[in-house]
C-alpha positions as CSV (number, residue, x, y, z in Angstrom):
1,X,-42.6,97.4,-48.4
2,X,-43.2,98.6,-45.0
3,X,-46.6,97.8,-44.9
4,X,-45.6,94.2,-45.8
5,X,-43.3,94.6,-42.8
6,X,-46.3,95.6,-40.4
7,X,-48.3,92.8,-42.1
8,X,-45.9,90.2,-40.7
9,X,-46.3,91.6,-37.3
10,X,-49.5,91.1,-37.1
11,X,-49.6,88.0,-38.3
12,X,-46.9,86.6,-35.9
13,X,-49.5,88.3,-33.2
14,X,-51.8,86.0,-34.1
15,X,-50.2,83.5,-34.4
16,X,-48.8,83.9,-30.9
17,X,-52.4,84.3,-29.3
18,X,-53.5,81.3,-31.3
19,X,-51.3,79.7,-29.4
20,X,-52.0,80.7,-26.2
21,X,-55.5,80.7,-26.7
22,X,-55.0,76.6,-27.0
23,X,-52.7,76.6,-24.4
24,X,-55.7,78.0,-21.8
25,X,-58.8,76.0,-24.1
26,X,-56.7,73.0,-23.1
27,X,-56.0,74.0,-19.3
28,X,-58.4,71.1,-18.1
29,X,-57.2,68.7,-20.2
30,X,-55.4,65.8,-18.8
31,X,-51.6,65.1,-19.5
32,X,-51.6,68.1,-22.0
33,X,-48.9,70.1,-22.5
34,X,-48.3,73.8,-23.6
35,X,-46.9,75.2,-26.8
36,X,-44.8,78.2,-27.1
37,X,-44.7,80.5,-29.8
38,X,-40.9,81.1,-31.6
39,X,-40.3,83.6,-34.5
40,X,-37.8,84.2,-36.8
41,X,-36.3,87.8,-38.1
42,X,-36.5,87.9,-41.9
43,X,-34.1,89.3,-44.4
44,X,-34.3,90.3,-48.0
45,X,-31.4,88.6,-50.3
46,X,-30.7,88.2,-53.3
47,X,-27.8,86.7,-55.7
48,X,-25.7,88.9,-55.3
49,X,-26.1,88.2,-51.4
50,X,-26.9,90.2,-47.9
51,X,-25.9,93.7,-48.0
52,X,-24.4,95.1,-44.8
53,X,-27.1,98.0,-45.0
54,X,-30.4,95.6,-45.6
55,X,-33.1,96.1,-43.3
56,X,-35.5,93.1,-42.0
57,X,-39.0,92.5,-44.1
58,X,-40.4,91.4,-40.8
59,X,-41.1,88.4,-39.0
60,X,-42.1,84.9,-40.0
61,X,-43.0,82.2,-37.0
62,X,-40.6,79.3,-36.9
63,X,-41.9,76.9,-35.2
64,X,-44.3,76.3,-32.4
65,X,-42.6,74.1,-29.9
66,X,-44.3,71.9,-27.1
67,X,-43.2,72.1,-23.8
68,X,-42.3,69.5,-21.6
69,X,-42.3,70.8,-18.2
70,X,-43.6,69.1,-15.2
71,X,-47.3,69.6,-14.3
72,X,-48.6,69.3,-10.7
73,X,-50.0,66.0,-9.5
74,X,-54.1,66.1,-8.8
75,X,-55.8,63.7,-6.7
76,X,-59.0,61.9,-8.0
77,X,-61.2,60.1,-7.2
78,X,-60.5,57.2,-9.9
79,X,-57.8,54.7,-8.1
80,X,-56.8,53.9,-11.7
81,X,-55.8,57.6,-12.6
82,X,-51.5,57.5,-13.0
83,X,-49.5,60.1,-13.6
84,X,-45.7,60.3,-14.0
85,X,-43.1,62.4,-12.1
86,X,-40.4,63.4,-14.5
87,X,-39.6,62.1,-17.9
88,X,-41.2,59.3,-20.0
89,X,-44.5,58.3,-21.2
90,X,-47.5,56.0,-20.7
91,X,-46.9,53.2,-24.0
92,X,-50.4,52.2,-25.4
93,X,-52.0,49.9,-28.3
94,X,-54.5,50.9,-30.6
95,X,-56.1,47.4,-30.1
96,X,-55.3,43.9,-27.9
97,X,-53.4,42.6,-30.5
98,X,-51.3,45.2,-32.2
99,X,-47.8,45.6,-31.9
100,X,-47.7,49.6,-32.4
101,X,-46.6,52.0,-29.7
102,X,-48.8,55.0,-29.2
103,X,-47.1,57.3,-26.3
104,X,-49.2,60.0,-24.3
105,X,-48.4,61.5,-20.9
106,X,-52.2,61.5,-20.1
107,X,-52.6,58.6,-17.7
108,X,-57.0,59.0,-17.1
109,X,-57.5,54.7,-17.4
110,X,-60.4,52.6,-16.5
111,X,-61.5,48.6,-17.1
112,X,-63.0,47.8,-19.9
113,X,-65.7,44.5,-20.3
114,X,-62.5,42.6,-20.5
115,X,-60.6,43.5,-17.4
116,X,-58.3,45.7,-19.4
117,X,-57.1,48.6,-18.8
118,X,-57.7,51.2,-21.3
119,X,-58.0,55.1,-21.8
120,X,-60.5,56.9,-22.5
121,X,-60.5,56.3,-26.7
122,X,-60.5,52.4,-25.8
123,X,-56.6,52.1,-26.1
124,X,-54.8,49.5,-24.3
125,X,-52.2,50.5,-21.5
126,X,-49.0,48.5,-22.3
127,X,-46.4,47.3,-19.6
128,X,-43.4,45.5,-19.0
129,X,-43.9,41.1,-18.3
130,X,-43.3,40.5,-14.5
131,X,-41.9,37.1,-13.1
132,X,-44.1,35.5,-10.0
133,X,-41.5,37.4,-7.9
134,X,-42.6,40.9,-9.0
135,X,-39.4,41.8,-11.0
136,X,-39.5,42.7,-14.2
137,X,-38.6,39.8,-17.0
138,X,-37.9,42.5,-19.7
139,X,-37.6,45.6,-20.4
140,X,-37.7,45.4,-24.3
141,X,-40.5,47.3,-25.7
142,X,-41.3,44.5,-27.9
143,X,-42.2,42.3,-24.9
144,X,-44.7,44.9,-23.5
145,X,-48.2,43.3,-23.2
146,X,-51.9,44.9,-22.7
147,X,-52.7,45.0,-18.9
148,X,-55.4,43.0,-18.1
149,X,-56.5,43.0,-14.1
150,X,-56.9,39.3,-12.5
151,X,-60.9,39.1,-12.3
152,X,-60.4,37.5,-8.1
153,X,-60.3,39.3,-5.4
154,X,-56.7,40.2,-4.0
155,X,-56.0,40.8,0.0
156,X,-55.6,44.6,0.8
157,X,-52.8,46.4,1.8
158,X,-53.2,49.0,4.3
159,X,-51.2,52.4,4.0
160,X,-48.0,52.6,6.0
161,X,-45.9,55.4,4.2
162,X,-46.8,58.6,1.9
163,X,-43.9,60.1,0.2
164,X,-44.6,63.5,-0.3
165,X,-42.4,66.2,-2.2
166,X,-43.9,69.5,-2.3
167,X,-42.9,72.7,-3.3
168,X,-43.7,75.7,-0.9
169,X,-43.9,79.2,-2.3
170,X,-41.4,81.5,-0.3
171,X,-42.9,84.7,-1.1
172,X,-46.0,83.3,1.2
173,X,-47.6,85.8,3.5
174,X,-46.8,84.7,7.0
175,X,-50.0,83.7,9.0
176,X,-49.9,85.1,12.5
177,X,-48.5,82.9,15.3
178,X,-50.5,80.8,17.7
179,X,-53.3,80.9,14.6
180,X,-54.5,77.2,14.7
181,X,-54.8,75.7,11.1
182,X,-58.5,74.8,10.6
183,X,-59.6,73.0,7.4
184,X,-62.8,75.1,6.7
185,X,-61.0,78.7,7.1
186,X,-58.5,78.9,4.3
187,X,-57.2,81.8,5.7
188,X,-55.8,80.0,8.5
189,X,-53.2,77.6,5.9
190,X,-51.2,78.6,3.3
191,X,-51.7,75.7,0.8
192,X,-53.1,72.5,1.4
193,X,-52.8,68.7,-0.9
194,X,-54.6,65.2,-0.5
195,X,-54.0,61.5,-0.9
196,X,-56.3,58.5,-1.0
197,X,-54.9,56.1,1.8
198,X,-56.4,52.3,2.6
199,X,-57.2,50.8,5.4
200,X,-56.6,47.3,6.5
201,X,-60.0,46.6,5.0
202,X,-59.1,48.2,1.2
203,X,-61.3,51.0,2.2
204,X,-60.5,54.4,1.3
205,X,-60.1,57.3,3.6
206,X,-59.0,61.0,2.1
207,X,-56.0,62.4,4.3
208,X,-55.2,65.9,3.2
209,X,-51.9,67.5,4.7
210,X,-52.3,71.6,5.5
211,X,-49.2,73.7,5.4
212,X,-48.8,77.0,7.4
213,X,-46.1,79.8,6.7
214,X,-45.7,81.0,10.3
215,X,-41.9,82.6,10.0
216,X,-40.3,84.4,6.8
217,X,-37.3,85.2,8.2
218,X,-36.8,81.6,9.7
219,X,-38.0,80.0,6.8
220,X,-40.4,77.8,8.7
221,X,-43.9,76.5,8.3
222,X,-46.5,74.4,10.4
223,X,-47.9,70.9,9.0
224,X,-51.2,69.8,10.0
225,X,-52.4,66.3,8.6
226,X,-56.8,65.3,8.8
227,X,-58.6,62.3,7.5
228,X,-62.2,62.3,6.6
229,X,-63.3,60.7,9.6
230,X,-66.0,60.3,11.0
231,X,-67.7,59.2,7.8
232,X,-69.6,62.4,6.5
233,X,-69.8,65.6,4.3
234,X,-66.8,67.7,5.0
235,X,-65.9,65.4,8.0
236,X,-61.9,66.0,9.2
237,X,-60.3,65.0,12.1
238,X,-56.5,65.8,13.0
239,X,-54.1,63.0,13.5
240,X,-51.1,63.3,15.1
241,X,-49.8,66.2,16.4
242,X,-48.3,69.5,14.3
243,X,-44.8,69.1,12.7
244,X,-42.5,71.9,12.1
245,X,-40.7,72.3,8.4
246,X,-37.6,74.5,8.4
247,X,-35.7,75.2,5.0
248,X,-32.7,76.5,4.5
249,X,-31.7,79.3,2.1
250,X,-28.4,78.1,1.7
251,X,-28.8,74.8,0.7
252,X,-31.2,75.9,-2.3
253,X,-34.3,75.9,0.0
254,X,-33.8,72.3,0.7
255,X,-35.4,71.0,4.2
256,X,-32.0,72.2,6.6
257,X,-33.6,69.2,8.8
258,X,-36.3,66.4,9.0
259,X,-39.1,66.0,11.4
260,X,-38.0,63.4,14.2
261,X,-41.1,62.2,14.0
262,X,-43.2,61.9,10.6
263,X,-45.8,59.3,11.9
264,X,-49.5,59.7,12.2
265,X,-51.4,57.6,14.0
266,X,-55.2,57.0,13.1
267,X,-57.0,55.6,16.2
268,X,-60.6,55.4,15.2
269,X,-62.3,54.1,12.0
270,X,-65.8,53.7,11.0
271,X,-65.0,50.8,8.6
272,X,-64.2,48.4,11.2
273,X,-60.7,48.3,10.3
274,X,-57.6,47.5,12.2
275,X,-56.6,50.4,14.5
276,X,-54.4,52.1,15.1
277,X,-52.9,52.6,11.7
278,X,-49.8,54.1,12.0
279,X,-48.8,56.3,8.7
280,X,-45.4,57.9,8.2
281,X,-45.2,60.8,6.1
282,X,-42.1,61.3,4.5
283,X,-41.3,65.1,3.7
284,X,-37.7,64.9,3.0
285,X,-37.7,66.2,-0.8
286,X,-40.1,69.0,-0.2
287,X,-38.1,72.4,-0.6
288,X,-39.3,76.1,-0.5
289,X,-38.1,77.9,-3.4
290,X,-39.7,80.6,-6.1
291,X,-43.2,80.3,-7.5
292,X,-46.4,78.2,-7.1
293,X,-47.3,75.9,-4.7
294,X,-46.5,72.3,-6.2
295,X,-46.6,68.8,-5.8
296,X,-43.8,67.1,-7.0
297,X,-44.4,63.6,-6.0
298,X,-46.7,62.0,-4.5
299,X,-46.7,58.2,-3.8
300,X,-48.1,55.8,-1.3
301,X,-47.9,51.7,-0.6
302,X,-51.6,50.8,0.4
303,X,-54.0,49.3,-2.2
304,X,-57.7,48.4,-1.9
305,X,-58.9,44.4,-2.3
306,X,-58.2,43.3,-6.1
């Protein structure tokens, strides 16, 4: 009997590192989402019921739950990747015409020959009717309807604001004072994130925002925000001037205040576009707390012609 008992044990091992062994197969895959091992005790019964001296007969796994967490936003190059901060899913259809729901948090899309947007498997990306005003006319699944992008050419929108929530890790190493953050040393920034931002033209221009931990006991870091300009490999230049973070412990590592000033202003462009472009950079829901570096949310209002 004990033997059987090990037997279990070793079986719920296995079972445990089969499931982390998908968990880290799957680490590149987009929108997935980690499963966690649970196990149950077993007992031995009988008719007569559970006696109050019966000792377990092992383990049996219960159930392998998926996990739901939030994962960090990644840039790409692909202006149709989406991803969603928080709850819900992307709602697809197998083809044009169907009226099933398929549901996925992986949000990789492209254009298919007809102007639709798709996944990779060729499934259509569903979403709510909109009146000529931009609301919304329903919000009834039901009514959802393939996206298909118009095939003219739409005026461009240059960037004006980038929300940006970040989690900063507070067990961070300070970085020495007066040590000036310089995009090809990483030992000179403590973490560093990037968002593709449009010009007046619809061009797109890579601005990546560098953070410093320069004071524990303060709780304050140093922001530093480049653009890929002039046009080249590994081209940066700063814009605007460095801003200072400061978080307070008390108020659950929340920012204690916000930057007077959050703009940047971009006063050269290889495109030809309008100068200067003035982008404001909203930190406000960025906190510094336990853990990884993460990016919580990342949004911004500028879209290229189309």
């Amino acid at each position: 009997m004990s033997f059987n008992t090990a037997l279990t044990g070793l079986n719920a091992a296995s079972a445990d590192l089969n499931v982390k062994s998908n968990n880290i197969a799957n680490v590149s895959t987009t929108g997935f989402k980690g499963s966690r091992a649970e196990f149950a005790d077993v007992y031995a019964v009988s008719s007569f019921g559970t006696s109050s001296t019966a000792v377990g007969d092992g383990v049996v796994l219960a159930n392998v739950a998926q996990q739901f967490a939030q994962g960090n936003l990644e840039f790409t190059d692909n202006s149709l990747d989406l991803a969603i901060s928080g709850q819900g899913f992307f709602a697809l259809a197998p083809n044009q015409t169907s009226g099933e729901v398929l549901y996925t948090r992986a949000g990789a899309f492209g254009i298919n020959k007809d102007g639709f947007v798709v996944n990779s498997t060729g499934q259509f990306l569903r979403t709510f009717p909109v009146n000529p005003d931009g609301t919304v006319s329903s919000t009834a699944m039901s009514s959802t309807i393939p996206l298909q992008l118009p095939a003219t050419a739409g005026v461009p929108q240059a960037t004006s604001t980038v929300a940006l929530s970040t989690n900063l890790p507070s067990t961070a190493a300070d970085i020495a004072a007066g040590t000036a953050i310089d995009p090809t040393d990483p030992t000179t920034f403590t973490n560093s994130t990037s968002v593709t931002v449009y010009d007046s033209l619809g061009n797109q221009h890579i601005v990546t925002t560098f953070y410093q931990k320069t004071d524990a006991a303060a709780n304050q870091w140093n922001v530093d925000v480049y653009i890929d300009e002039p046009s080249g490999p590994n081209a940066q230049t700063q814009i605007g001037g460095t801003k200072v973070l400061d978080f307070d412990p008390i108020l659950g590592g929340a920012l204690s205040s916000v930057p007077t000033d959050q703009s940047y202003s971009i006063n050269s462009l290889a495109s030809g576009a309008a100068v200067p472009q003035v982008i404001t950079i909203d930190y406000a829901a960025s906190t510094q707390n336990s853990g990884a570096f993460a990016v919580n949310a990342l949004t911004q209002d500028g879209f290229p012609t189309g």
